[in-house]
VEXKE-109480 format. One record per residue (C-alpha): residue number from 1; residue in one letter; x, y, z. Coordinates in Angstrom, 1 decimal, m for minus. Each point is the difference from the previous one (the first is absolute). Example, Ala and Ser with C-alpha at 12.3 -4.5 7.8 and 13.67 -1.06 7.14 Angstrom:
// residues 2
  num  residu      c1      c2      c3
    1       a    12.3    m4.5     7.8
    2       s     1.4     3.4    m0.7
// end
This chain:
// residues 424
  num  residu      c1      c2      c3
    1       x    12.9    m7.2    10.5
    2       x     1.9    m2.1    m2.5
    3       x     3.4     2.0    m0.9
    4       x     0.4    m2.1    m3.4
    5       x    m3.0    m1.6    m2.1
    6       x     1.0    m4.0    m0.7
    7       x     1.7     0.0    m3.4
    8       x    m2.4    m3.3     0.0
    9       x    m2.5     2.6    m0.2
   10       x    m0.9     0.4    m3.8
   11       x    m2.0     3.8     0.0
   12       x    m2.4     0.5    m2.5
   13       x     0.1     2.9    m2.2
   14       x    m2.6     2.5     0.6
   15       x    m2.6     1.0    m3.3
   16       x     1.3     3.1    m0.9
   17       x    m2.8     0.6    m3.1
   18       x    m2.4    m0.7     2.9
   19       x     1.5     2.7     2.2
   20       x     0.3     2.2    m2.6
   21       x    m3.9     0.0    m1.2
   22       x    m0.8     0.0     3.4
   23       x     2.1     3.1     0.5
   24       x    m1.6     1.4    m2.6
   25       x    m3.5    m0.9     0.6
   26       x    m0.2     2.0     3.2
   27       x     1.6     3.0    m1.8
   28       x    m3.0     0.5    m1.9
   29       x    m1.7     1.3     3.4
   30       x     0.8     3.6     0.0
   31       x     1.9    m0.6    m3.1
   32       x     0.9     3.7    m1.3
   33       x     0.3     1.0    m3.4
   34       x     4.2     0.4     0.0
   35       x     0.1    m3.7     0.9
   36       x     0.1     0.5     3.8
   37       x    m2.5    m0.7     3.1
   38       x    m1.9     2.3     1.9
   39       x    m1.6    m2.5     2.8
   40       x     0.8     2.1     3.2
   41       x    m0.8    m1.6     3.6
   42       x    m3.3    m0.1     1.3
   43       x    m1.7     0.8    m3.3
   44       x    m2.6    m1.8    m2.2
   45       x     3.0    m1.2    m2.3
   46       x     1.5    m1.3     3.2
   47       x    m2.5    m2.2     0.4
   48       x    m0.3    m1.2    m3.4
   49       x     3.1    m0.6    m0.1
   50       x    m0.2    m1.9     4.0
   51       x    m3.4    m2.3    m1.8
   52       x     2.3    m0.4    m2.8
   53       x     2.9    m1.9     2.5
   54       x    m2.3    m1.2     2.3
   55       x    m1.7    m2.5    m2.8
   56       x     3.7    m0.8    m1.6
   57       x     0.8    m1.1     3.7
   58       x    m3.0    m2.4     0.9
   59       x     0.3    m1.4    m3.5
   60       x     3.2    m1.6     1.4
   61       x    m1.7    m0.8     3.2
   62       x     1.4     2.7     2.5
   63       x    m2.0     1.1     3.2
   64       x    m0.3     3.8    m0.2
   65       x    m0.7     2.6     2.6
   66       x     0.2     3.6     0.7
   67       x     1.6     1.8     3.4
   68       x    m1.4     2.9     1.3
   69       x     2.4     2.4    m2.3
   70       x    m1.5    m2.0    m2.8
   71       x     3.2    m1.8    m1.2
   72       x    m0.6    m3.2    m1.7
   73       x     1.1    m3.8     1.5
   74       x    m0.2    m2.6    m2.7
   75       x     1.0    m3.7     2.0
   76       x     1.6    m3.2    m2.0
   77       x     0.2    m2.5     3.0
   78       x     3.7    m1.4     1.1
   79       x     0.3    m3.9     1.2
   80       x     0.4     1.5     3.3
   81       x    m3.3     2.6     1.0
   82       x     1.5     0.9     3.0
   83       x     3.4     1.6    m1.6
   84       x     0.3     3.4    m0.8
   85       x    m0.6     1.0    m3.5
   86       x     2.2     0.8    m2.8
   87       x    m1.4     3.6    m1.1
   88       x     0.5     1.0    m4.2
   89       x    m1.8     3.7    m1.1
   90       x    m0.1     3.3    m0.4
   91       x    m2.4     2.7    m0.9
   92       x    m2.4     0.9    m2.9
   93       x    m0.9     3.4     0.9
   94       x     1.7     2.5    m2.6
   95       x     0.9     3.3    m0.4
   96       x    m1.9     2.2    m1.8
   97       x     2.0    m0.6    m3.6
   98       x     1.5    m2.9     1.2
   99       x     1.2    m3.0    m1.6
  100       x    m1.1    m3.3    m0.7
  101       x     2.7    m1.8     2.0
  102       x     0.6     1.8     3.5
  103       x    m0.8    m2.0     2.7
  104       x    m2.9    m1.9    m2.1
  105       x     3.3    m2.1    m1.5
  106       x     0.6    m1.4     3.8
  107       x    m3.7    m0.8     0.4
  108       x    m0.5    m1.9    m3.1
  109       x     3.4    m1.7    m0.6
  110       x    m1.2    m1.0     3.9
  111       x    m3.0    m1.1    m1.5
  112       x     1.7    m2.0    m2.9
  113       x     2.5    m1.6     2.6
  114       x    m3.2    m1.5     1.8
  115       x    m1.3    m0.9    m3.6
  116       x     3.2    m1.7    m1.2
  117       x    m0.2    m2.4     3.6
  118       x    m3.3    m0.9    m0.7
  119       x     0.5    m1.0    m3.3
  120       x     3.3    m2.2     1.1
  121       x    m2.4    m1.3     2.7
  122       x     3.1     1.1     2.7
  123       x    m1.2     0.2     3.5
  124       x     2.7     2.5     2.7
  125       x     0.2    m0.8     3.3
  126       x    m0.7     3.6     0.6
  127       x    m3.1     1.6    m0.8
  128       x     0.1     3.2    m2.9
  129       x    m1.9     2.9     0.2
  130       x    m0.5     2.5    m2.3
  131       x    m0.4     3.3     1.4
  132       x    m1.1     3.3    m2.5
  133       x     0.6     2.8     3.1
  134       x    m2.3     3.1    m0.5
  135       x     1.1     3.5    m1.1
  136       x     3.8    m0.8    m0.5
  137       x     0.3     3.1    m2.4
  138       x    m1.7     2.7     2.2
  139       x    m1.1     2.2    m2.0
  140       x    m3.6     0.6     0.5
  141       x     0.6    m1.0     3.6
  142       x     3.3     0.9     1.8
  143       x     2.0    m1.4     1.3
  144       x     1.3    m2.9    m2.7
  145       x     0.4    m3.2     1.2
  146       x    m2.7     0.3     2.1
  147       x    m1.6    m3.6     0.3
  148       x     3.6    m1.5     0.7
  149       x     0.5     2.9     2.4
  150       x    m3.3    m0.8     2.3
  151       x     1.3    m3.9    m0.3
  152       x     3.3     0.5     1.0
  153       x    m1.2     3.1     3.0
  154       x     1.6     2.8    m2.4
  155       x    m3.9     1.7     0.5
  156       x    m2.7    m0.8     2.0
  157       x    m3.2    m1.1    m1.7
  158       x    m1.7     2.9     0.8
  159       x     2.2     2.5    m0.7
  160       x     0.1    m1.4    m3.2
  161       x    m3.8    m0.3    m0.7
  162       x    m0.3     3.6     0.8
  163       x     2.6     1.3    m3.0
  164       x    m1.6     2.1    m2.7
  165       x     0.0     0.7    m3.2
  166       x    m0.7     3.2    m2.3
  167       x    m3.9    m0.4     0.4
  168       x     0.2    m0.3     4.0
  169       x    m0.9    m3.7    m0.6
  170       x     1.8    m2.2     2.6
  171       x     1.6    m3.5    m0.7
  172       x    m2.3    m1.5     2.0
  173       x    m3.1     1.1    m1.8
  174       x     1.9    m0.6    m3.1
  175       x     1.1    m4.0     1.3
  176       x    m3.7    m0.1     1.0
  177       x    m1.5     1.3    m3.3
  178       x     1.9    m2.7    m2.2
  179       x    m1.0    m2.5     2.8
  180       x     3.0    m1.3     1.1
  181       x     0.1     0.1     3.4
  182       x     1.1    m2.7     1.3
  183       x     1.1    m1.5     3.6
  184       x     3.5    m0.2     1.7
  185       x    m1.1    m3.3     1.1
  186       x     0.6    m0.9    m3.8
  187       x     3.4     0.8     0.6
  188       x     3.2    m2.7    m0.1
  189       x     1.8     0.0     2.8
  190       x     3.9     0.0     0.5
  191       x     1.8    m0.1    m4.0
  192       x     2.7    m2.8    m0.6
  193       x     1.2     2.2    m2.2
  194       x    m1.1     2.9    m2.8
  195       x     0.8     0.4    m3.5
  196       x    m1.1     3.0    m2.3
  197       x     1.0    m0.5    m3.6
  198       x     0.0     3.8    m1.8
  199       x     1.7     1.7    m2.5
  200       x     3.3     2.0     0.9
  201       x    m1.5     3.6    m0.9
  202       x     3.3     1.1    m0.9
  203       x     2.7    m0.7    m2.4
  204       x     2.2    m2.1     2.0
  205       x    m0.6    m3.1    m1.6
  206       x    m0.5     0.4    m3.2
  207       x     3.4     2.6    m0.2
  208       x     1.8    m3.3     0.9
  209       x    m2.3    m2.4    m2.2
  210       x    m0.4    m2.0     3.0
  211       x    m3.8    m2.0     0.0
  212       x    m0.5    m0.2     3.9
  213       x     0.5     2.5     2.6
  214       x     0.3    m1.9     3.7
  215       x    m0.7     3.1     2.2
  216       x     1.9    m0.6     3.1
  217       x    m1.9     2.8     1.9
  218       x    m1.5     3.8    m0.8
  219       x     1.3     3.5     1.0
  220       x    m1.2     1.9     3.1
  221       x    m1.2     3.1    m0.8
  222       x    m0.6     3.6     1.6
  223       x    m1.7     2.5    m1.4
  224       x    m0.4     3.9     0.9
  225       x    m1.9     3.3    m1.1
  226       x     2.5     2.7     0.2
  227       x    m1.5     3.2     0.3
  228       x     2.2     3.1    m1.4
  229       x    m0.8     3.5     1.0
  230       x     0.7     3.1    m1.1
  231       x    m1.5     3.3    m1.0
  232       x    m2.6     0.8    m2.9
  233       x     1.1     2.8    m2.1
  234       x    m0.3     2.0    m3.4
  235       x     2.6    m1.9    m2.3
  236       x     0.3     3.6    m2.0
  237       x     0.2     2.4     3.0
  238       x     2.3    m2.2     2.5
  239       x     4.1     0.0    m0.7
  240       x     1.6    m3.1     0.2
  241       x     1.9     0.4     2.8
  242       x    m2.9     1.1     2.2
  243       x    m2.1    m3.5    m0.7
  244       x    m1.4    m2.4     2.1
  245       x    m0.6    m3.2    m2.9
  246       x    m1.3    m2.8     1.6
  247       x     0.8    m1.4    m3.3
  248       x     3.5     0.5    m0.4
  249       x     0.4    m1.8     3.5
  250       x    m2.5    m2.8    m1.4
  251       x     2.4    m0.3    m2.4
  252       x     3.3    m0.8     2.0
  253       x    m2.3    m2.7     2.2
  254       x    m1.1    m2.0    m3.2
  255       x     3.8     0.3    m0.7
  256       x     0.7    m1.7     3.2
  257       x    m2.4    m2.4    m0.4
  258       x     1.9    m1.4    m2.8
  259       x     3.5     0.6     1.0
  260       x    m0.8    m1.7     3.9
  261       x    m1.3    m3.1    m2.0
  262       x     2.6    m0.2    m2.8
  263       x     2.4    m0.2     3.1
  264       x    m1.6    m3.2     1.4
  265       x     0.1    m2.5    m3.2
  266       x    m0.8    m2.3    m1.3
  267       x    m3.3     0.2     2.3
  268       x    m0.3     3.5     0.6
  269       x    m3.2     1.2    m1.3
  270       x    m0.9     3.9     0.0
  271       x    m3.2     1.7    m1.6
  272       x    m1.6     3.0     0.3
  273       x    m3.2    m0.5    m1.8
  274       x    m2.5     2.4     1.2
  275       x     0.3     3.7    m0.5
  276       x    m2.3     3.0     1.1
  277       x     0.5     3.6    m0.2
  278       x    m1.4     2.8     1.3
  279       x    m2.1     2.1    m1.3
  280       x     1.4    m1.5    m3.3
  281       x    m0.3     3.2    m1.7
  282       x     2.2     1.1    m3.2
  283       x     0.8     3.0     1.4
  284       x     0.6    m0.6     3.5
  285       x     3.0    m1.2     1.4
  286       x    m1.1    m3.2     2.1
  287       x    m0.5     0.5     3.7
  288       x    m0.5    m4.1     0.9
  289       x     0.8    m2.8    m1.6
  290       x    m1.0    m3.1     1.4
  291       x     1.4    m3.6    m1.1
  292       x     0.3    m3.7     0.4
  293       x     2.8    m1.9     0.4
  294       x     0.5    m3.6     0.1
  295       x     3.6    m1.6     1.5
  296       x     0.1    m4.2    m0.5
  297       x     2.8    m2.2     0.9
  298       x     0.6    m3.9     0.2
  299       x     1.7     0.8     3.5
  300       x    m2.3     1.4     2.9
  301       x     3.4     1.8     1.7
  302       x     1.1     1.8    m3.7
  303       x    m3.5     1.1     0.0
  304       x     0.3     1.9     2.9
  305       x     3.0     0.9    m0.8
  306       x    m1.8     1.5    m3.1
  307       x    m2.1     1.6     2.1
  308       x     2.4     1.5     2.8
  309       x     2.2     1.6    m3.1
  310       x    m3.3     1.9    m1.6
  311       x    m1.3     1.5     3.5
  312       x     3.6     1.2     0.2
  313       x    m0.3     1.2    m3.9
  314       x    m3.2     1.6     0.6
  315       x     1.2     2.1     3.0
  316       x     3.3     1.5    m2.0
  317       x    m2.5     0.6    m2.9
  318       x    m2.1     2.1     2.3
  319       x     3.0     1.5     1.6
  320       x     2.1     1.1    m2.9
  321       x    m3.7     1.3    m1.8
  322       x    m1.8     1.6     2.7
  323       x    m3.2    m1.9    m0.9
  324       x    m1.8    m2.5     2.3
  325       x    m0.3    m3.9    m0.7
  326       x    m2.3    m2.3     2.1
  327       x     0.4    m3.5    m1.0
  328       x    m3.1    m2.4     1.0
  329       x     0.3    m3.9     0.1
  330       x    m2.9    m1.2    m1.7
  331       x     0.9    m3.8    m0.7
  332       x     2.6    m2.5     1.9
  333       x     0.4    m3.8    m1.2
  334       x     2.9    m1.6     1.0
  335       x     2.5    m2.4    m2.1
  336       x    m1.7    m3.2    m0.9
  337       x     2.3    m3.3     0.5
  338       x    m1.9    m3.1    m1.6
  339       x     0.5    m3.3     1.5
  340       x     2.9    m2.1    m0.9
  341       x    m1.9    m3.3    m0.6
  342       x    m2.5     1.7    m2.6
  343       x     2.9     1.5    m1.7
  344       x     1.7    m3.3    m0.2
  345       x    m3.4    m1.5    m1.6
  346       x    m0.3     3.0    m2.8
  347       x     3.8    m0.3    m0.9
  348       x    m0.2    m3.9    m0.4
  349       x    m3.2     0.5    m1.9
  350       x     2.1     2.2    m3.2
  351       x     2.9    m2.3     0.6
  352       x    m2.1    m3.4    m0.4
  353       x    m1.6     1.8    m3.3
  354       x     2.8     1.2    m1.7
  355       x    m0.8     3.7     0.6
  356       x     3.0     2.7     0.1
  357       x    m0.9     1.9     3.2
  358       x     1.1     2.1     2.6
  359       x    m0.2     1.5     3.9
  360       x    m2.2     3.2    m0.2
  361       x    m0.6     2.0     2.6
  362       x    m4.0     1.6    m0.5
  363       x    m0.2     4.0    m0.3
  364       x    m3.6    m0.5     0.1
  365       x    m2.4    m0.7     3.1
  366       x    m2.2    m3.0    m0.4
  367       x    m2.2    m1.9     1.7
  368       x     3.1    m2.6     0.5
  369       x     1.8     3.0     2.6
  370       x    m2.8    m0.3     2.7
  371       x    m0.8    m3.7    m0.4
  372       x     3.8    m0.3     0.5
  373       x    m0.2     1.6     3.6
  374       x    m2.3    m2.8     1.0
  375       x     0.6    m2.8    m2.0
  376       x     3.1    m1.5    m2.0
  377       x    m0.1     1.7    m3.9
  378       x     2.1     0.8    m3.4
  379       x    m1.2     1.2    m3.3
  380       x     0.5    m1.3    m3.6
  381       x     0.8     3.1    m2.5
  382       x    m0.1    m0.4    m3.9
  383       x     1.1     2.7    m2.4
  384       x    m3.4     2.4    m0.9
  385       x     1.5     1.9    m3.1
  386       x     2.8     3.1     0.7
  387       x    m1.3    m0.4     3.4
  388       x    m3.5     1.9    m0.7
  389       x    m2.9    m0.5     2.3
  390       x    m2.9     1.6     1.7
  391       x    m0.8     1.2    m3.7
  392       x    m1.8    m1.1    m3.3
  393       x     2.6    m0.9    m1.7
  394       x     1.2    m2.7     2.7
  395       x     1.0    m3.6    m1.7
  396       x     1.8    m2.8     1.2
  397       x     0.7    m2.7    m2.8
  398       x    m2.0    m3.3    m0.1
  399       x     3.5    m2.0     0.3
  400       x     0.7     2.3     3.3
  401       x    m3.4    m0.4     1.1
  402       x     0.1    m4.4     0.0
  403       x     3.7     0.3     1.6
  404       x    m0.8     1.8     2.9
  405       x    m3.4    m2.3     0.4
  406       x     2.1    m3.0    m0.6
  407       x     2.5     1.1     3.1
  408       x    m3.0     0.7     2.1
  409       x    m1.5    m3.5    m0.6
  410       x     4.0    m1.4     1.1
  411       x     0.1     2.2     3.0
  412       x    m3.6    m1.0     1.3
  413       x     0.5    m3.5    m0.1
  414       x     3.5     0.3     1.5
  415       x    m1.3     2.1     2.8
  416       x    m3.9    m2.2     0.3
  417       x     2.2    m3.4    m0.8
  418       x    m1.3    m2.9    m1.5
  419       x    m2.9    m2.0     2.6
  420       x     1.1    m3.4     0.5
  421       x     0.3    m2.8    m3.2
  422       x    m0.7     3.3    m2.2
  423       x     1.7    m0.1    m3.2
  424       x     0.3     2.8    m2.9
// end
C-alpha cells in the first residue's frame, strides 16, 4: 500500500449535488412521513432500494454479485486483476424510524467515489468494490451486522439464515422472498484494505466543529442481564424495614453502572437501558427486576477491569441487601484496533482537502469492526447534527456529506494507487 499519495497526483473533487440527490433518491423507499426511512433488512423496501443501487452501479459499468448472505459486490477493475481489491461501503438496511444517512451515506458516497473516477477516466492499480453488507441494523433479524459477521466467521451462514423475526419468518425465507440469494462464489477474496465512510452518531464532532472524524478503531463491548430478586409484597400492609425491594437494590446497580464507568474516562461507557419489573403492579412492592447493562471501553484490559469491579459491586449489593443478583453475559466484542496504513490514508485524505479533523475512537459497532479482524480497515465519520441518529429527525449537512465523500475518494486511491502511466 502506498503510505503517501504523489503530491503529483492532482485528486479530483467528488460531485457533492450528485451525492446528495442520490442520497436522497433512495430515501424515498420507505421514506416515512417525519422525514426518516423505514426500509428494514430483508423486506420488499430492501429490495427496492437493492434494484435501485444495483442499476446506479452497472450504469457506471461495475460487475455485481450476491453471496450466499445476500450482501452485494459491485467490481470496477484495477490495472492489475490479480491484486486484492480496495473495498468502499456500508449498509442500506435501516431501522425502523431511521434516518436518511446511516450507513446508506458509506454506500453511496462509495458509489459517487466510483462515479467521480469514471468521469476523470482514472484507472487504480487495484481493483474497487463496492460492498452494501445485508442486515447491518438488526432489527427485524438479530444479530446486527449480520452479513459482515458471516464474512468475516462472526456467525455461521446457517445460524444466521435460521434467525427469526416477530412473525416466525426466518432470514432465509425472507433473503429468498426478495430473491437475493446469491453465491459465496461471488465473493472477493482477501481485502487490500476496507473503508466505511458513516456519520459519527454522536456529538463528538460537531461539539468541536471539526468536519472529519478519522476513527482510529471502536470500543469492545460487554453486555449482561442482571436479574434482581426479591420478594412480592402488599406495599400498604408491609413495614419498611421488613422489605425485600428488588427495586431499591435495582437501583444501587444502575448507580454502579454509572459510577464504574465515569471512573474509566474518557472511554468508559456504562448504560443500563433495559428495565423489567415484576409483577409491575402499583401496589406491590417489586419482587424481580431484571435489567441490561452495557460496559464499552477503547481498551480490552479496562474493560475487564470494568467488568471484574461490577461482579465485585454486585456481590456487596446482594450482601449488604439480602436480595439475590444473577448476572448473565449476553454479548462480548472485543476492542477494535484499525490498521495503521488505512488510518494513514483517511488522515492524509482531510489534510490534502483542507478539512479540520480529528482521531475518534467509534462507540458504535459497524460492519468496519468485523471486516477489521480479517482484513486491514478505518472509518471516515462526519458530524450528523447534535449527534442524533437511528431516528427521524437524523441529518447530516450537504457540505458534511461531500467532505467525508471527498476523503473517501483520497483514501481509495491512496490505498488502490494509481495503474501505471495513470494520471488524475
Amino acid at each position: 500500500m502506498n503510505e503517501t499519495l504523489s503530491t503529483e497526483v492532482n485528486v479530483p473533487a467528488i460531485d457533492g449535488e450528485r451525492l446528495w440527490q442520490t442520497l436522497m433518491e433512495l430515501a424515498v423507499i420507505g421514506g416515512t412521513p417525519k422525514g426518516g426511512c423505514n426500509r428494514q433488512a430483508l423486506t420488499e423496501l430492501d429490495r427496492e432500494g437493492r434494484e435501485l443501487l444495483i442499476r446506479w452501479c452497472e450504469a457506471e459499468g461495475l460487475t455485481v454479485r450476491f453471496d450466499a448472505i445476500g450482501n452485494l459486490f459491485a467490481r470496477r477493475d484495477g490495472s492489475n486483476a490479480d491484486a486484492d481489491p480496495v473495498v468502499i461501503g456500508s449498509h442500506i438496511d435501516t431501522q425502523p424510524t431511521g434516518g436518511k444517512y446511516d450507513g446508506c451515506f458509506g454506500v453511496l458516497a462509495a458509489l459517487e467515489v466510483i462515479r467521480t473516477l469514471n468521469a476523470n477516466g482514472i484507472e487504480t492499480e487495484r481493483p474497487i468494490e463496492l460492498v452494501s453488507w445485508t442486515n447491518e441494523e438488526g432489527c427485524r433479524f438479530a444479530p446486527c451486522m449480520m452479513g459482515s459477521g458471516v464474512f468475516a466467521g462472526q456467525l455461521t451462514l446457517e445460524d444466521a439464515l435460521s434467525r427469526t423475526d416477530v412473525d416466525g419468518i426466518t432470514a432465509g425465507e425472507a433473503l429468498e422472498a426478495i430473491g437475493y440469494v446469491g453465491d459465496d462464489a461471488n465473493r472477493p477474496g482477501r481485502f487490500a484494505a476496507y473503508l466505511e465512510a458513516h456519520i459519527e452518531q454522536g456529538p463528538i464532532l460537531e461539539d468541536e466543529g471539526k468536519t472529519i472524524g478519522v476513527v482510529t478503531g471502536a470500543l469492545g463491548l460487554k453486555w449482561f442481564d442482571v436479574t434482581v430478586t426479591g420478594m412480592a409484597a402488599h406495599s400498604g400492609s408491609t413495614p419498611m424495614h421488613l422489605r425485600q425491594d428488588a427495586l431499591l437494590g435495582a437501583t444501587r446497580v444502575v448507580e454502579a453502572v454509572n459510577r464504574i464507568a465515569l471512573a474509566h474516562q474518557p472511554d468508559g461507557r456504562g448504560t443500563v437501558g433495559a428495565f423489567q419489573l415484576l409483577p409491575n403492579s402499583r401496589n406491590v412492592i417489586p419482587g424481580q427486576v431484571t435489567l441490561s447493562v452495557d460496559f464499552r471501553h477503547s481498551e480490552g484490559e479496562v474493560l475487564d477491569a470494568i467488568v471484574t469491579e461490577f461482579r465485585q459491586t454486585l456481590d456487596a449489593i446482594a450482601r449488604e441487601t439480602g436480595l439475590s443478583i444473577e448476572i448473565a453475559p449476553t454479548a462480548d466484542y472485543p476492542p477494535q484496533h484499525f490498521a495503521a496504513d488505512c488510518i494513514a490514508a483517511v488522515r492524509q485524505g482531510a489534510q490534502a482537502n483542507g478539512y479540520a479533523h480529528r482521531d475518534i475512537v467509534s462507540g458504535a459497532g459497524h460492519d468496519a469492526v468485523f471486516i477489521g479482524d480479517i482484513a486491514p480497515a478505518a472509518m471516515i465519520f462526519i458530524p450528523c447534527e447534535k449527534g442524533i441518529s437511528h431516528n427521524e429527525s437524523e441529518y447530516a449537512a450537504p457540505e458534511d456529506v461531500t467532505a467525508g465523500a471527498n476523503v473517501l475518494l483520497h483514501a481509495t486511491l491512496n490505498l488502490a494507487g494509481l495503474a501505471a502511466g495513470a494520471a488524475a
